[in-house]
C-alpha positions as CSV (number, residue, x, y, z in Angstrom):
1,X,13.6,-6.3,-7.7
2,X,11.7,-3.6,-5.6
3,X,7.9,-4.2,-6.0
4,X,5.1,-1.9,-4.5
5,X,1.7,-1.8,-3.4
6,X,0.2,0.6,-3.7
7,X,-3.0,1.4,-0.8
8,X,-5.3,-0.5,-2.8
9,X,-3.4,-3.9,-2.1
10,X,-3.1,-4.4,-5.3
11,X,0.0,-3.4,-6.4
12,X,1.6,-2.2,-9.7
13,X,0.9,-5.5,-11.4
14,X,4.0,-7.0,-10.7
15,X,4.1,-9.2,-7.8
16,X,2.2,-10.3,-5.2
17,X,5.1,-10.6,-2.6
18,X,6.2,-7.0,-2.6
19,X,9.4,-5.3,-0.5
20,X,7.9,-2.3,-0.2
21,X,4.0,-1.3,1.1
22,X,2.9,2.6,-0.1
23,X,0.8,3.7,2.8
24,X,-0.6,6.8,2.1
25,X,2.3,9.5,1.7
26,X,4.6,6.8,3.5
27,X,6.4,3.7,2.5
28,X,7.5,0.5,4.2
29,X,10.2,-1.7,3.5
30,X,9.1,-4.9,4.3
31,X,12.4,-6.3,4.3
32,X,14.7,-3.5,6.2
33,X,11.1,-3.2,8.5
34,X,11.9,0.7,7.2
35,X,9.2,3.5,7.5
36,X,9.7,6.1,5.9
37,X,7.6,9.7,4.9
38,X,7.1,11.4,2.0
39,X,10.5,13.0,1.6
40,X,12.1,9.8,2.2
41,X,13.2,10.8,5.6
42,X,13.6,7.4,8.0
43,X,10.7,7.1,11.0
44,X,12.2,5.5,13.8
45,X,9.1,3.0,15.3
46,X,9.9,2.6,18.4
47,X,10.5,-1.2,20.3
48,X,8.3,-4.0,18.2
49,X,6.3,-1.8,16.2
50,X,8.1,-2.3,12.9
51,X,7.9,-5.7,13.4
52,X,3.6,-5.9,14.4
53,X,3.4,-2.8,11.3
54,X,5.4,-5.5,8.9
55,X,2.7,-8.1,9.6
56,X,-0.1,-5.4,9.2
57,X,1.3,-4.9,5.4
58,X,1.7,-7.9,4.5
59,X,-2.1,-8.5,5.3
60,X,-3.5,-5.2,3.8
61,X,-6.6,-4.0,4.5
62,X,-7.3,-7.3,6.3
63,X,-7.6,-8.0,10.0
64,X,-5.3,-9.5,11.9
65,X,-6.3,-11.1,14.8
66,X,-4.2,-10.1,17.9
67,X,-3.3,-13.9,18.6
68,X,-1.9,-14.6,15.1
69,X,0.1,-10.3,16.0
70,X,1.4,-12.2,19.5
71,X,2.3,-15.0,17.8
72,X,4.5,-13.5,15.0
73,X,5.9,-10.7,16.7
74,X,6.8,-12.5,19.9
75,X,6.7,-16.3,19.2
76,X,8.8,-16.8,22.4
77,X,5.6,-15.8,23.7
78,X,6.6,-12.5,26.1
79,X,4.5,-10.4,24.2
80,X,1.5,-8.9,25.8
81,X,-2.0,-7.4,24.5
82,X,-0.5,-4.5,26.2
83,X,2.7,-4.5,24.3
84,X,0.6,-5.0,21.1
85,X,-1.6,-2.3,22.4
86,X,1.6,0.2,22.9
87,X,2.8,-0.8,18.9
88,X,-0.3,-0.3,17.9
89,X,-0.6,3.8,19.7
90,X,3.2,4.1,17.6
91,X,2.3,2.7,14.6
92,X,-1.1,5.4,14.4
93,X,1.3,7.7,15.8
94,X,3.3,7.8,12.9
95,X,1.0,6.9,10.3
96,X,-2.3,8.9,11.3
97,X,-5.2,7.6,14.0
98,X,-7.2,5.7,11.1
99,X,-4.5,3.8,9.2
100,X,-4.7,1.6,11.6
101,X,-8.2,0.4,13.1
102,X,-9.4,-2.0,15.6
103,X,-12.1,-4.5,14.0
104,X,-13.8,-6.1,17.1
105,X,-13.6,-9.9,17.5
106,X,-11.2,-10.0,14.7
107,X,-7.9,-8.1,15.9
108,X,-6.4,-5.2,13.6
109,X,-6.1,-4.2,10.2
110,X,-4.3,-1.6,8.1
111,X,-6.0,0.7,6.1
112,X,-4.4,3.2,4.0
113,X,-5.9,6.1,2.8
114,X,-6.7,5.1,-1.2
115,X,-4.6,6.0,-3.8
116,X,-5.5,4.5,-7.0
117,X,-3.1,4.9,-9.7
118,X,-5.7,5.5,-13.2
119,X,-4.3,3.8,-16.6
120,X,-4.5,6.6,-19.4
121,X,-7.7,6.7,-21.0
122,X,-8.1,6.8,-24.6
123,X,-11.3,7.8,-25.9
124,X,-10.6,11.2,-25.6
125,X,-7.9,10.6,-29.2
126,X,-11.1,9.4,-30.8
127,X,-12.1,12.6,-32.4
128,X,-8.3,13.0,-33.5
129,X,-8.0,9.5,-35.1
130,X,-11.4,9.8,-36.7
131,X,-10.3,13.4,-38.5
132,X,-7.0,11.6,-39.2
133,X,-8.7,8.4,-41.1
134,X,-10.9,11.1,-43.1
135,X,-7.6,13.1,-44.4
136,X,-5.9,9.8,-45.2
137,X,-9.3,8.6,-47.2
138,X,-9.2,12.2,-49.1
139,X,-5.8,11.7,-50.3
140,X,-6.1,8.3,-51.4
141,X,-9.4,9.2,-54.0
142,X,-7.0,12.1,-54.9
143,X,-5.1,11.8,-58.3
144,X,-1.6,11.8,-58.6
């Protein structure tokens, strides 16, 4: 089954471990580590940037601190802040410069532009159902 979220971290209210992230006009597949763009065209993030950009979805729109990014992306621990710092320039590269910012003291974080996804409001068949119940009334007090 192929849940999203959507930018709101929410998701579709379906579950909370999704395969795929919506981020902005993109989407990532958490389990292929597969960006793509709004045509569905494949972008190809270059050397351990999928991987540091998988743990970045999976923690939407909190930060990450660059210890726990080391840690997961490299745990044979030959990652570097400056091999972070490279997968960091692809990962805005593709995405745009403020999906991803730097929250000092606490690492990185992924922020999406929003996209909230609005339920159908109803009110507005109000009038409708109203003018409805008084045509039903006026043929029930009619005779047959």
């Amino acid at each position: 089954m192929n849940t999203s979220w959507n930018a709101t971290g929410r998701g579709d209210g379906q579950s909370r471990n999704p395969d795929h992230v919506l981020l902005g006009s993109h989407s990532f597949d958490l389990r292929s580590r597969t960006l793509r763009d709004s045509t569905g065209g494949i972008i190809v993030l270059p050397g351990a940037a999928a991987e540091v950009l998988a743990v970045l979805a999976r923690n939407l729109g909190q930060p990450v601190p660059e210890h726990r990014l080391l840690d997961e992306v490299w745990p044979d621990s030959t990652g570097t802040t400056q091999d972070l710092t490279r997968c960091i320039e692809n990962i805005r590269h593709a995405l745009g410069q403020d999906m991803v910012q730097s929250a000092p003291d606490a690492g990185y974080l992924l922020v999406p532009p929003l996209h909230v996804a609005r339920r159908p409001r109803l009110w507005h068949l109000v009038p409708f159902a109203l003018v409805l119940l008084v045509i039903l009334a006026w043929y029930a007090v009619q005779p047959v």
